[in-house]
C-alpha positions as CSV (number, residue, x, y, z in Angstrom):
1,X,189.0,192.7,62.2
2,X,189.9,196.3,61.6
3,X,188.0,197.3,58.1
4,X,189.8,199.9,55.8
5,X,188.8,201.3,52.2
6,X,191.2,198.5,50.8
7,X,189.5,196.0,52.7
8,X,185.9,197.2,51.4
9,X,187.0,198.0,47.9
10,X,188.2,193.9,47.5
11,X,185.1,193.4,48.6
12,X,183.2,195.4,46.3
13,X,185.2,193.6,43.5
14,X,184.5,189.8,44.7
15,X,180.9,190.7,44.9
16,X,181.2,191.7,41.2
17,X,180.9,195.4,41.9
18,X,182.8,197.4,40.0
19,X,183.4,201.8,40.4
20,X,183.3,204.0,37.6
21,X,181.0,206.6,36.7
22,X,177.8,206.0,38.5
23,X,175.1,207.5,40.2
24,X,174.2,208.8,43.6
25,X,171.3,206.1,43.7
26,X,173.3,203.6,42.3
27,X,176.5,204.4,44.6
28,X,174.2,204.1,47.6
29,X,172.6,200.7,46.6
30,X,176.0,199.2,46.1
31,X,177.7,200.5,48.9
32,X,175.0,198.9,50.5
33,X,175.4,195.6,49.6
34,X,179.0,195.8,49.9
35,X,178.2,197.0,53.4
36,X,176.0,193.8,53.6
37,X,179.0,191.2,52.5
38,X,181.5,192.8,54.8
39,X,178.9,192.2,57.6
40,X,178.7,188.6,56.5
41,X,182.2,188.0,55.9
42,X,182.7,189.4,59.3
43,X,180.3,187.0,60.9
44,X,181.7,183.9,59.2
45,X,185.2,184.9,60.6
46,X,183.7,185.6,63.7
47,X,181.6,182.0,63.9
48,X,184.8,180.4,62.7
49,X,186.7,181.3,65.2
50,X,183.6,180.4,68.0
51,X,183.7,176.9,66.2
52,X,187.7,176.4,66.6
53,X,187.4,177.5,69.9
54,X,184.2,174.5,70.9
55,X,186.4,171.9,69.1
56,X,189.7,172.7,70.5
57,X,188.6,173.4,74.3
58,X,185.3,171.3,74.9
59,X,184.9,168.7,72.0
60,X,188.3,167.5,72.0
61,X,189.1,166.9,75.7
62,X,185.0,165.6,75.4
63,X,186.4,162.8,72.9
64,X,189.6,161.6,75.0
65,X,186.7,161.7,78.1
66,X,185.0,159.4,75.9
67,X,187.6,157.4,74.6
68,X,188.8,156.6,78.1
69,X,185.1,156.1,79.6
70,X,184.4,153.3,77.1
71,X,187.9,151.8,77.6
72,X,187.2,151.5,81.1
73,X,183.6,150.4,80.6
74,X,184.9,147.3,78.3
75,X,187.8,146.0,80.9
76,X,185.0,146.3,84.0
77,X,182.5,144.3,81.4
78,X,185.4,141.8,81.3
79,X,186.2,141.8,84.7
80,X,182.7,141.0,85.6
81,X,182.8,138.2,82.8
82,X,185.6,136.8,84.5
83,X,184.9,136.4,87.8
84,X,181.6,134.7,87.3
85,X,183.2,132.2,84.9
86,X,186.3,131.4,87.1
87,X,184.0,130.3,90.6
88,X,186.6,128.4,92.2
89,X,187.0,127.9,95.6
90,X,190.0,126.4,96.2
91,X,191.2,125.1,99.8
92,X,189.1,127.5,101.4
93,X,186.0,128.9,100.9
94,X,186.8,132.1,103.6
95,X,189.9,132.8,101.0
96,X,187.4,132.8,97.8
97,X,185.2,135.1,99.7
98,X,187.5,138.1,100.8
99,X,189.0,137.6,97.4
100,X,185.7,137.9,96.0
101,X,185.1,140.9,98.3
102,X,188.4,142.6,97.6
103,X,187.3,142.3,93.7
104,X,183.4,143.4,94.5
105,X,185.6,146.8,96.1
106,X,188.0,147.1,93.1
107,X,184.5,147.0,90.6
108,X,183.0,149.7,92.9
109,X,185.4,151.9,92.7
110,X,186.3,151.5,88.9
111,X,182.1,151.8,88.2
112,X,182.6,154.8,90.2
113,X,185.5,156.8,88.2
114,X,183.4,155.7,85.2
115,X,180.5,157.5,86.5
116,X,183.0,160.7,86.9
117,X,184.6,160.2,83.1
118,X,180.4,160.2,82.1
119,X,179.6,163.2,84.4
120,X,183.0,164.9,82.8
121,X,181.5,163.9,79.0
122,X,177.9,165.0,79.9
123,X,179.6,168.8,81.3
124,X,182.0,169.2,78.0
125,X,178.6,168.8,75.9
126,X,177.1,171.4,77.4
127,X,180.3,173.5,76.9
128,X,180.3,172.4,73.5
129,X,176.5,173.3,72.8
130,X,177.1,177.2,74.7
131,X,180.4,177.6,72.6
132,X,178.9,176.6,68.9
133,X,177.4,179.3,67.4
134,X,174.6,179.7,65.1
135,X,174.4,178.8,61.4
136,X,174.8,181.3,59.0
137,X,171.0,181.6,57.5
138,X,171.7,184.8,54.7
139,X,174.2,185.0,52.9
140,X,172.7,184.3,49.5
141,X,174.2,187.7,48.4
142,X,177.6,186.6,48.5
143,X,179.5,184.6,45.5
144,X,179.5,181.4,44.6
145,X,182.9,180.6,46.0
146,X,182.2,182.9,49.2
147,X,178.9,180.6,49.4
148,X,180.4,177.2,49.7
149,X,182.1,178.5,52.6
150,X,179.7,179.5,54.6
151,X,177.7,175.8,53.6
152,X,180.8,174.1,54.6
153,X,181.1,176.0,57.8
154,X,177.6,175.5,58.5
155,X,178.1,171.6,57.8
156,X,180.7,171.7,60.4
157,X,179.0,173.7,63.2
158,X,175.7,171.2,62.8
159,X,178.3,167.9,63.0
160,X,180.0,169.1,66.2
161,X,176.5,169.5,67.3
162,X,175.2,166.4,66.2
163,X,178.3,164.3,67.5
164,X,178.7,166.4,70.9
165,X,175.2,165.2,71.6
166,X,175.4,161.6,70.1
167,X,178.5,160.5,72.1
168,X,176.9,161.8,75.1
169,X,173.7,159.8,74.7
170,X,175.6,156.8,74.2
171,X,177.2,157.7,77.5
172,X,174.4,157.7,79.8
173,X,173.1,154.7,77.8
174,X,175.8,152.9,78.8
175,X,175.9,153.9,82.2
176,X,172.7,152.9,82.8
177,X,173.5,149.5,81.4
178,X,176.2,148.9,83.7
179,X,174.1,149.5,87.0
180,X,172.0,146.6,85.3
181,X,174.7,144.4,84.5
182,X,176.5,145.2,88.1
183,X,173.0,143.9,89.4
184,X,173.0,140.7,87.5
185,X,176.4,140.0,87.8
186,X,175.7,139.6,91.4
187,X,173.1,137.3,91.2
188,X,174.5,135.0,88.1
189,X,177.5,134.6,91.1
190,X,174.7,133.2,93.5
191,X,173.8,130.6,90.8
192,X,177.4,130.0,90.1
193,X,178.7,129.9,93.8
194,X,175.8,127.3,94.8
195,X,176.4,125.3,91.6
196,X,180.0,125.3,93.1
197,X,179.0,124.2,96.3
198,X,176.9,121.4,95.7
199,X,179.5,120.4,93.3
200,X,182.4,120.7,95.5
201,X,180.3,118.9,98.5
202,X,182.5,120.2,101.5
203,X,180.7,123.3,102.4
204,X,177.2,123.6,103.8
205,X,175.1,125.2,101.2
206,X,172.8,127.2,103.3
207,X,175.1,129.2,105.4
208,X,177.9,129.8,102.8
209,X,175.4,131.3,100.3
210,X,174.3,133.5,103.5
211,X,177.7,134.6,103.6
212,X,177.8,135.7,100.4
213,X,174.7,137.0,100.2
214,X,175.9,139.2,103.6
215,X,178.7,140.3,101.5
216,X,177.3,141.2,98.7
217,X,174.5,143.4,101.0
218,X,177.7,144.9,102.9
219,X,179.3,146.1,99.0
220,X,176.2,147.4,98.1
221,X,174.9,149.6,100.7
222,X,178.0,150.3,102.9
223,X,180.9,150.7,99.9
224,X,179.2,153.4,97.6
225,X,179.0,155.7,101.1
226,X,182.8,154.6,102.1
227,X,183.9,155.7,98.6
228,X,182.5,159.0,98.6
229,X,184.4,159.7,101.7
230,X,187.7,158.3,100.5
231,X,187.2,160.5,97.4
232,X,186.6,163.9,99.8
233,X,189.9,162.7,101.7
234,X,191.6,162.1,98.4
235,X,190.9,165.4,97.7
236,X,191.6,167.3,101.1
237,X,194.7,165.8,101.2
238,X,195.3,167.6,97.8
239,X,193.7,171.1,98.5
240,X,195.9,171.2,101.9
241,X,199.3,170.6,99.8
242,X,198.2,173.3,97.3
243,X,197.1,175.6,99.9
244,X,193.6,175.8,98.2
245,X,192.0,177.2,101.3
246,X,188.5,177.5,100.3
247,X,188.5,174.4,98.2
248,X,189.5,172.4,101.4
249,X,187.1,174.2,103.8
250,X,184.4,173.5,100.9
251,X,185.3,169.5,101.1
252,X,185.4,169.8,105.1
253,X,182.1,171.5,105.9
254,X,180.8,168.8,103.1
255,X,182.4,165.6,105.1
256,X,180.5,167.1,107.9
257,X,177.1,166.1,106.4
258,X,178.6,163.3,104.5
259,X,180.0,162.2,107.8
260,X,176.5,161.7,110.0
261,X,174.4,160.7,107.0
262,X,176.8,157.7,106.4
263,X,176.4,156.8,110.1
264,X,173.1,156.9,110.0
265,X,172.3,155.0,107.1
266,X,174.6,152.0,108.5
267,X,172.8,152.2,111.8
268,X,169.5,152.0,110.4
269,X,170.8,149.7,107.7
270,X,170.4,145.6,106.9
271,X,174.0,144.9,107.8
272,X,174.5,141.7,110.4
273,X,176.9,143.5,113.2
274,X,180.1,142.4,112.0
275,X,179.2,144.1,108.9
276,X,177.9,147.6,110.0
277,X,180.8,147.4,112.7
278,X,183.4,146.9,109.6
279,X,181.5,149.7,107.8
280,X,181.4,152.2,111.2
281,X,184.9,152.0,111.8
282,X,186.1,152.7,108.3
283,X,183.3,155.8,107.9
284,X,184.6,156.7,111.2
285,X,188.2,156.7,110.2
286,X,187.5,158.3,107.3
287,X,186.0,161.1,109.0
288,X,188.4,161.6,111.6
289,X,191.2,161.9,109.0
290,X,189.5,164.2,106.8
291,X,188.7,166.6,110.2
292,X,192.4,166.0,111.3
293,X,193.7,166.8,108.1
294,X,191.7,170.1,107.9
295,X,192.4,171.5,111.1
296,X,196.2,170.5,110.9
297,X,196.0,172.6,107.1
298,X,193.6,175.6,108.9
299,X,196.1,176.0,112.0
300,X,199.3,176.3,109.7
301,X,199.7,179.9,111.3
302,X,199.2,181.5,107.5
303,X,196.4,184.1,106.6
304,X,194.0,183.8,104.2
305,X,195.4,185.8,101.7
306,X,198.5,184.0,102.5
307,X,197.1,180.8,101.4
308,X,195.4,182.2,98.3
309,X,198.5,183.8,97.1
310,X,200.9,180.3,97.4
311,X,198.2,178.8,96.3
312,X,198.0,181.3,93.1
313,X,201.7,181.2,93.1
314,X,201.7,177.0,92.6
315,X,198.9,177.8,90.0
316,X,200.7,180.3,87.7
317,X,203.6,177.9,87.2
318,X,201.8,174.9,86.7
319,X,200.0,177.0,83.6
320,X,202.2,179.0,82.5
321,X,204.1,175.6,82.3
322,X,201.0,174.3,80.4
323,X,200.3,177.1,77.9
324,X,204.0,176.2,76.2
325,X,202.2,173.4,74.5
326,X,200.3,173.7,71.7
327,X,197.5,171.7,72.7
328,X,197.3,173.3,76.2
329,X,193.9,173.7,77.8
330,X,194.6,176.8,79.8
331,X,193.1,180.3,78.9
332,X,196.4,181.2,78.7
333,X,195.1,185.2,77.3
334,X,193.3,185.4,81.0
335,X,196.3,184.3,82.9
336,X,198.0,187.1,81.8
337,X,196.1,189.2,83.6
338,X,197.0,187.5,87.3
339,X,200.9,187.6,86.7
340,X,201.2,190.9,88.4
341,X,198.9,190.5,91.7
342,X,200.9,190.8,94.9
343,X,200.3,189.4,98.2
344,X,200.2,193.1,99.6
345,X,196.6,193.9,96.7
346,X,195.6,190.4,98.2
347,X,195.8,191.8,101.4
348,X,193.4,194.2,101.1
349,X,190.8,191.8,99.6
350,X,187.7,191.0,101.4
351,X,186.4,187.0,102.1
352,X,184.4,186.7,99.1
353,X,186.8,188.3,97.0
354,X,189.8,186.1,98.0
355,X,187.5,183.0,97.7
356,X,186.3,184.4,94.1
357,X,190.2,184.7,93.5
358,X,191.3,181.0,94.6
359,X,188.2,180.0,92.3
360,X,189.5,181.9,89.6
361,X,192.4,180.3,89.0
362,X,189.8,176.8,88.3
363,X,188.0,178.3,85.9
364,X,191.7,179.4,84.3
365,X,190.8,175.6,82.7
366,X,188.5,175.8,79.6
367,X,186.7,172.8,81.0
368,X,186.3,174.7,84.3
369,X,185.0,177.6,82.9
């Protein structure tokens, strides 16, 4: 905020200072502590604006993070309520269990996006803690009325804080419940199922409880790996339509890894054959359509800064689209400065600096940054 001798002379007044005839001495001492108000005044307006900033762009996308997390947390509670207290087998007791196995898949990949909503709450509470300033520890010089502002601001600052890190405690409490209560559900079914059974008398006990026992090993061990490759072909199947060059050769030299390890851990893994030959063909497919996918998107005949710039082009008018809305979260002061870069300056850009560039336009997202 640009100071002028208006600005310092109010000052001087709401401190209680007032000019007349006084001495050198006394001139100096109170220009100094009008000096020292202005530099507090200054900083409150300057930690205001720091505190705005942590609730508008981390706190507040933090809380709908939050608020959708826990939604998600009750209905796959319920879910899991639901299927152990509706064990019914029916005509057939092959039907219940690829029922049962289509819903064990549905659970994993629902406890999954839950653990991405908590690792989304967990990174906007970090941004929250970096953007917060500091409370404001002297300012017992100011006036009464200038005082209670800086208390309230200070009251604020510490309940961001103090919530920021509460709701994310809760979080990770929570998530470590659910890998508990995904663990018992399985085993209440066992109880359930052979109750079932012996009730229902027209299925031998021994070898349908292997069955689902087989099943439940298979959902375990084989469908966490299978859904970490579907989310990498989820997302190179994005990348290569937005011409995100880097971000798709990131996901492909990844699946690589991903890709052997997987195979590997089903070879080596408990699995009766029809099982690990169920989960091989699915990792396999997986990988081949992730591979195919990339080289299709890396053979499309355009260069490098070709891709970077559609890729920035698709970018700026998806956010300048964004930063019409009030509640945008788009830096939309920093994309200003990438309206004017031609294809011709990208051109001329080096590897790293064209892969810096595509990254750039991520962290154009205050969560991202």
């Amino acid at each position: 905020m640009k100071k002028t001798l208006g600005t310092t002379l109010s000052l001087w007044m709401l401190s209680g200072i007032a000019l007349g005839e006084i001495s050198q001495q006394e001139f100096e001492e109170r220009r100094q502590k009008a000096t020292k108000v202005l530099f507090t005044v200054d900083q409150v307006e300057t930690h205001l604006k720091q505190y705005e900033e942590a609730r508008n762009h981390f706190y507040t996308p933090m809380m709908s993070y939050s608020k959708a997390y826990f939604n998600g947390v009750d209905r796959w509670t319920s879910n899991w309520r639901e299927i152990i207290t509706t064990v019914e087998f029916g005509s057939s007791y092959d039907a219940y269990l690829k029922a049962l196995q289509n819903t064990f898949e549905k659970q994993s990949v629902h406890l999954q996006e839950l653990r991405d909503l908590s690792e989304r709450v967990r990174r906007m509470k970090v941004k929250v803690l970096e953007a917060l300033p500091p409370t404001i520890s002297r300012y017992s010089h100011l006036t009464r009325s200038q005082q209670e502002v800086v208390k309230q601001l200070n009251q604020r600052i510490q309940e961001l804080r103090s919530s920021a890190e509460t709701v994310d405690t809760k979080t990770m409490d929570y998530l470590g419940d659910m890998t508990l209560i995904n663990d018992i559900s399985s085993q209440a079914l066992i109880i359930k199922i052979k109750q079932e059974l012996i009730d229902n008398g027209q299925y031998p006990v021994a070898s349908s409880l292997k069955r689902y026992s087989e099943m439940v090993a298979f959902e375990s061990t084989a469908r966490p790996i299978i859904n970490d490759l579907e989310a990498l072909s989820f997302k190179m199947s994005d990348y290569s339509l937005d011409f995100a060059y880097f971000q798709a050769k990131s996901v492909h030299d990844r699946s690589i890894s991903l890709c052997r390890k997987a195979q590997d851990a089903i070879r080596s893994s408990s699995l009766t054959p029809d099982y690990k030959s169920k989960a091989a063909a699915r990792i396999e497919g997986l990988c081949q359509s992730i591979a195919t996918n990339w080289n299709t998107f890396a053979a499309s005949g355009l260069s490098q800064p070709e891709m970077v710039y559609e890729y920035s082009f698709l970018k700026f008018y998806e956010y300048q689209e964004a930063c019409r809305s009030s509640s945008t979260d788009v830096d939309c002061e920093r994309l200003k400065d990438f309206e004017n870069i031609s294809q011709e300056a990208l051109n001329s850009y080096s590897q790293d600096q064209l892969k810096q560039y595509e990254e750039t336009w991520n962290q154009l997202k205050f969560e991202n940054q």
